[in-house]
N, C-alpha and C positions, 0 to 999 in steps of 0.2 A: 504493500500500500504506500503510495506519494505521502512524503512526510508533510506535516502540516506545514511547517515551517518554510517549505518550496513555494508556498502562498505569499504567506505572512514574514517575510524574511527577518533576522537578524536586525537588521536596518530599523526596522520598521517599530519592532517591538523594539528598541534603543528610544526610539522618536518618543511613540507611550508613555512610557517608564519617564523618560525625563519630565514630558508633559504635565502627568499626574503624578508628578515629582516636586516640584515648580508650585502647581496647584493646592497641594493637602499639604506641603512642609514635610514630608515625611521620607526616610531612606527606604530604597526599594530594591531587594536583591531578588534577581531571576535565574532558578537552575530549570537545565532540562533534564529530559525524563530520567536520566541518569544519576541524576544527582549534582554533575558541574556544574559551576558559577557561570552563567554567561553576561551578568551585566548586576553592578553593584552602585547603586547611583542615591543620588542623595547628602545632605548635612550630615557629614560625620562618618561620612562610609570608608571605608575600608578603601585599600588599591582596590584594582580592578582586579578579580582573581585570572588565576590561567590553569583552573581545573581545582583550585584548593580546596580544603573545609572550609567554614562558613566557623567565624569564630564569634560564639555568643557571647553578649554582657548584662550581668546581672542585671544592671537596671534600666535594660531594655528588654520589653515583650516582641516578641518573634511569632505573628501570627502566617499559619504556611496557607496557600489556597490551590490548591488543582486548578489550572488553567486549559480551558478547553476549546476546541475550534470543532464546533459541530457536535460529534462524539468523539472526537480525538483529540488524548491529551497528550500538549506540547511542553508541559513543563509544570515549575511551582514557582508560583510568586509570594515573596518574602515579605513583608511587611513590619516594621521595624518600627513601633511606637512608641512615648514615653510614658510617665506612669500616668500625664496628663490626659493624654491620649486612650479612648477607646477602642472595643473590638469594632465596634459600628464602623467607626470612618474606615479601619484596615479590611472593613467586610466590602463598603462600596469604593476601593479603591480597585479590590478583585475584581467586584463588577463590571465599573467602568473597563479598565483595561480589556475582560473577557467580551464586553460588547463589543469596543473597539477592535480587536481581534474579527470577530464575526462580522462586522459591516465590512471591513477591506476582504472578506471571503466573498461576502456576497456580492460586491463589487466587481471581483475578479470571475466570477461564478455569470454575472449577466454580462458582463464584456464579451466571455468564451461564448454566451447565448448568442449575442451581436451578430458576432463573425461568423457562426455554425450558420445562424437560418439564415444572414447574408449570402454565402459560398450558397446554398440550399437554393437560392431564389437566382441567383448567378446561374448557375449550373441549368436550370431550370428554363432563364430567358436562352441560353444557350442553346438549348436544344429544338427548344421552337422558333428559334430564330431562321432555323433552317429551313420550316416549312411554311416562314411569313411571321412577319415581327411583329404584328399589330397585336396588343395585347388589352385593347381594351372591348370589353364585351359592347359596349354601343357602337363604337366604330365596327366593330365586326359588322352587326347584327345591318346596320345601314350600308356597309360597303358589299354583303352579301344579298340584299335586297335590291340596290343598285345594279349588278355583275348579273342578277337573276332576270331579273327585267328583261335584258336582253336576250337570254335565251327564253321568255314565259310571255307574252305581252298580252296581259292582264287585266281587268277593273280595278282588281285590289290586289295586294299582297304584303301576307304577315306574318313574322317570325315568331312563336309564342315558347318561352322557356317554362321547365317546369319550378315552382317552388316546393321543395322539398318538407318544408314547415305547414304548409297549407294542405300538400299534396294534390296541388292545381297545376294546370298551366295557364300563365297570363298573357298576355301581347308585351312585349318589349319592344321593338318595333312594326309600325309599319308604314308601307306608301299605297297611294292609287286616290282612287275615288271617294271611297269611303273610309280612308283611313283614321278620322276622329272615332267614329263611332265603332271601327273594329280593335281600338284600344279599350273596349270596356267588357270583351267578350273573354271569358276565363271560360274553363272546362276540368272537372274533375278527370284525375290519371286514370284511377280505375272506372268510370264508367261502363257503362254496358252500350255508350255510343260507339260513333264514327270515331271517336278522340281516339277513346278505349281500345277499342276493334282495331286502328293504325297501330297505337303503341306494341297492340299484342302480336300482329301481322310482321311489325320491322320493316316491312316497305309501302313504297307509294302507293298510295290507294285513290282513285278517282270518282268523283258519283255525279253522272250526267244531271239528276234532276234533284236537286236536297229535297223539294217540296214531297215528292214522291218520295225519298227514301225514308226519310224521317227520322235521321237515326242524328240529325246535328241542328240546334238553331241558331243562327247570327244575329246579332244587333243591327242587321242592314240586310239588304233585297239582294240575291246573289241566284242561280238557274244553278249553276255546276262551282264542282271546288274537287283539285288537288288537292290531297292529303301528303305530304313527305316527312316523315320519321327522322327524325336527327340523333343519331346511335352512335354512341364511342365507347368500345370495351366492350361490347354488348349490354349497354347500360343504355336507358332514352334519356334525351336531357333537356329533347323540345322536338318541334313542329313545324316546318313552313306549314303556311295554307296561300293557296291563290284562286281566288276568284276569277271566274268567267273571261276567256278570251276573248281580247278586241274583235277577232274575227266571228265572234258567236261559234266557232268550231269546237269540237269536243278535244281534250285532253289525247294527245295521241300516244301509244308504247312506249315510241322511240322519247318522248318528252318524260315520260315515269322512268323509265329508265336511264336517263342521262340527267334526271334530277336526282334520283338515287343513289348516282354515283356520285353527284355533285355534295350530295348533304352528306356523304361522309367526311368529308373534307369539311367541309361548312362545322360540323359536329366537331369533329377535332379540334379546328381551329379555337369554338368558342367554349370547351371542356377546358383548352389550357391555358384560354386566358381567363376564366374564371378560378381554375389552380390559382394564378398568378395573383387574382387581387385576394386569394383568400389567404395567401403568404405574403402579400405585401402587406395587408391588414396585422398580422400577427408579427412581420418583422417593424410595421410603425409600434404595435404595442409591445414591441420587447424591448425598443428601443425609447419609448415613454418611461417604461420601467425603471431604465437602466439610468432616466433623466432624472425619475422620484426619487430614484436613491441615489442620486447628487444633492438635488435638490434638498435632501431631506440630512444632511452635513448643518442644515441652516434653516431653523424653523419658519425663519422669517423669510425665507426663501423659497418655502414648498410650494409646489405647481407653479412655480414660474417659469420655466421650462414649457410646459403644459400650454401655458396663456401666450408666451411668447413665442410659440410655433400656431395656435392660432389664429393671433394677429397677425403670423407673418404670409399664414393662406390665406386670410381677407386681403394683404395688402398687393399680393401676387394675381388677386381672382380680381381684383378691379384695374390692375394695369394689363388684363385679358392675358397673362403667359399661360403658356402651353400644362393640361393635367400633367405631365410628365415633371417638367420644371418646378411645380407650383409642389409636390409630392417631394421634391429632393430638397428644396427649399425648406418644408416642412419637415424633415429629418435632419438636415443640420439647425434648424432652430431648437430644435427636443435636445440638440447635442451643442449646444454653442457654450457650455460655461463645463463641461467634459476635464477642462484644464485645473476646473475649482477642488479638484480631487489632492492636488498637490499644496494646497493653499490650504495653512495653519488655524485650524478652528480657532482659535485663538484673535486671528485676524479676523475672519467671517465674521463672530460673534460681537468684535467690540464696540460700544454703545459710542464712544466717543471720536472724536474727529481722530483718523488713522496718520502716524508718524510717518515723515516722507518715505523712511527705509520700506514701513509697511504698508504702503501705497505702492512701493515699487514693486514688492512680493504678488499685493493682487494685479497686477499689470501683466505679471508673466502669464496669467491663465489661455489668455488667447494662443498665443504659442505654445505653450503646453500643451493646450485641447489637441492643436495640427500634430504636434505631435502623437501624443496618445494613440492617434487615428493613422498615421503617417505607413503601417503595416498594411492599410487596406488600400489598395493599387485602386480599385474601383471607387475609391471615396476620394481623388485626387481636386476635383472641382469642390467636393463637400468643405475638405481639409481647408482650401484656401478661403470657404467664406467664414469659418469658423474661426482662420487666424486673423481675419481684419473686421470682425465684426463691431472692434471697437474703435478702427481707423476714423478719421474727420476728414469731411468732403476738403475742408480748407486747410486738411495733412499736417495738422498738429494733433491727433490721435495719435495708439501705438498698434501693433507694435513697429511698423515699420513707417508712419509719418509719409504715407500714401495720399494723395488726395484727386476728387472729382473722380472722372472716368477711370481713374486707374484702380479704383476700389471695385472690386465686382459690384454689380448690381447686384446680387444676391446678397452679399455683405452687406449694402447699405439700407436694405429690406429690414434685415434682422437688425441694423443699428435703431432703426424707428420702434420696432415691434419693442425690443430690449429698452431700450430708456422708456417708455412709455408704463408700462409694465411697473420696473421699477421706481415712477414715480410714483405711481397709482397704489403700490405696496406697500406695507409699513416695515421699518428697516430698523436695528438696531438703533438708529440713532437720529431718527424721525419716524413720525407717523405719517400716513400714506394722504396723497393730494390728491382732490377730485379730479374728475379725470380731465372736465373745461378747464380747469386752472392747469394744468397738467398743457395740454392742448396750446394755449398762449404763451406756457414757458418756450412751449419747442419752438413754436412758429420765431421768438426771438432768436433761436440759433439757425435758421435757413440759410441757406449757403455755407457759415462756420462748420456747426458740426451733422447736421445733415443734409443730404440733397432735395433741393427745394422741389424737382418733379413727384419725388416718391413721397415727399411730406404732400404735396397738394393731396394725392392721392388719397392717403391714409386722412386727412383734412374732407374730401368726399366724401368719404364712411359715414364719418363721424357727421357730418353735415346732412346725408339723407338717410339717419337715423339708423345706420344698419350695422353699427356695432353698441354692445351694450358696454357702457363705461362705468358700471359698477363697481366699484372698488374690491379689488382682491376676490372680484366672482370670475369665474369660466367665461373668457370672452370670445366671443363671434360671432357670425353675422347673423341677425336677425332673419326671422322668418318673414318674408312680402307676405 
């Protein structure tokens, strides 16, 4: 079994121990499972051992605690009080540390998740990249209704998928004639109809006169209807239907059959691009995750990550970028402060104006995050909006004093989302500003520290009421 401490290194547990060393006043010696000394810190302590006994004094208490990571123990922690001094403080001195222990696991625990269903979702656009890249189920569903047209010329035609939860199928797209009103026509799977009888069949079915067959009704007037099964794995996953040839002609073989080769294809296609948003949904929430427990370093900092990838898809969905863009946007904003992982709770926490040294310390987080991330080749655009997220249009930001065009656009999305946010929050060392007064701070820094197109933008939100500026609630876009 991987020793705990290939987690939690040496280093790390030094860091702790000093920490809440500093904190409680108290000497703190740490042996591993063995019994060595590997770190003896504190008022009063001893050298550093290099494998010695641990030499006791009477008029100190020595409380020992089993320190654990998960179920495995890494070692004892010492505890070395005076006769002032209680077992209480040496018991939550354990604590703390054994927490701290466990967060930097669980940390490293949802990183390995990152990169796992990452490589998963890679792997995956991969493969179907070679049979056609499109990977969004609507553009499918219209660019396959589009492509059909020409071989079907129709009244109507519409693609119905099934929902699994319902145990229906709905219309997801359609064109023609009547296509409002064949948007409202669902169909039970199992039926004992035409729906039914196709799914059970697997192929195209046609029926020259519905009124006579009886076995289907529409939401709109139709003579005849193709039926096409869309089957992947031998599993159904939906439906074309098309109404009534322009020509008033019947459905011919050779069109059942050259449909039904067409909808295996059609079926594939939109089986994996539904894979794809059901892993992209589960890599944005492991990566929301992987944001809370940053975020959660800093009480006064929870769900901001959350609100500031939010804001950063409203501000992306009104300067109209691309679902694709607007998605990758929204995963380096869930990941923009990744870096705050190396930055001293000590600093996070403190209520009062931070000394220039430890102003400097929080400054590195943006580089820090690029780095963090710098192992994922595929996060190469992500990495750079995350290290200039805190650049200034007028390039006295850090970390590299970038400015205007040379800041990705992406960057400077998240620089609006981000202060915004933050101001709206309550912070160790204020309480949080509504969001109008909030709103008039920024517009003073236009041009200085953001860029004034992507502030108007986010200025329109705000303007035709379609973000909620609640303080410290879940924000985006309202419902029309």
């Amino acid at each position: 079994m991987e020793s705990p401490l290939s987690i939690s290194t040496k280093e790390k547990i030094g860091e702790i121990l000093n920490n809440l060393s500093r904190k409680f006043k108290l000497r703190l010696i740490f042996l591993d499972t063995h019994g060595k000394m590997i770190f003896n810190i504190g008022s009063g302590s001893m050298e550093r051992a290099s494998g010695s006994d641990l030499t006791y004094h009477q008029e100190i208490t020595h409380h020992k605690f089993p320190i654990h990571i998960m179920t495995d123990a890494i070692g004892t922690l010492v505890v070395c009080t005076s006769s002032h001094q209680n077992e209480d403080m040496a018991a939550a001195v354990s604590y703390c540390m054994e927490n701290f222990l466990k967060f930097e696991t669980e940390i490293e625990d949802l990183s390995s998740e990152v990169v796992r269903v990452y490589e998963e979702l890679s792997l995956l656009y991969s493969i179907t990249n070679k049979l056609g890249s499109e990977m969004d189920v609507d553009t499918i569903c219209r660019r396959v209704l589009e492509e059909t047209s020409r071989i079907l010329s129709v009244h109507n035609m519409s693609i119905m998928l099934i929902d699994n939860v319902k145990n229906e199928l709905y219309v997801r797209n359609s064109i023609g004639r009547d296509s409002e009103a064949a948007r409202k026509f669902t169909a039970e799977v199992s039926s004992t109809g035409l729906v039914g009888y196709v799914l059970q069949q697997t192929e195209p079915v046609t029926v020259c006169d519905i009124l006579a067959d009886g076995r289907i009704s529409l939401p709109y007037l139709a003579k005849s209807i193709l039926c096409v099964p869309l089957i992947t794995d031998d599993r159904p996953i939906g439906m074309l239907l098309a109404c009534d040839k322009l020509s008033g002609e019947e459905f011919w073989s050779r069109e059942l059959k050259l449909m039904g080769m067409f909808a295996s294809e059609v079926a594939a296609s939109i089986r994996k691009a539904q894979l794809y948003e059901d892993i992209s949904k589960m890599f944005i929430n492991t990566v929301e995750a992987f944001a809370s427990a940053i975020d959660a370093k800093d009480p006064y900092t929870y769900g901001h990550s959350r609100r500031v990838a939010q804001l950063s898809v409203a501000i992306c969905e009104e300067l109209r970028m691309s679902k694709k863009q607007t998605r990758l946007v929204e995963l380096a904003a869930f990941l923009h402060d990744i870096g705050k992982i190396g930055t001293p709770e000590s600093i996070l926490h403190k209520p009062g104006r931070l000394r220039p040294e430890e102003f400097e310390k929080i400054k590195e987080h943006p580089a820090k995050g690029a780095e963090i991330l710098s192992n994922i080749g595929e996060f190469n655009d992500i990495i750079k909006w995350i290290k200039h997220h805190h650049e200034w249009y007028d390039g006295k930001g850090y970390p590299d004093q970038i400015a205007a065009e040379h800041i990705p656009l992406e960057a400077r999305i998240i620089t609006i989302a981000d202060a915004f946010d933050a101001m709206t929050s309550d912070r160790p060392y204020r309480k949080a500003m509504p969001g109008q007064e909030v709103i008039k701070i920024m517009d003073g820094f236009t041009r200085s520290q953001f860029d004034p197109d992507i502030l108007e933008a986010f200025n329109r939100l705000v303007q035709d009421n379609k973000l909620c500026l609640t303080v410290q609630e879940p924000v985006g876009l309202r419902e029309s």
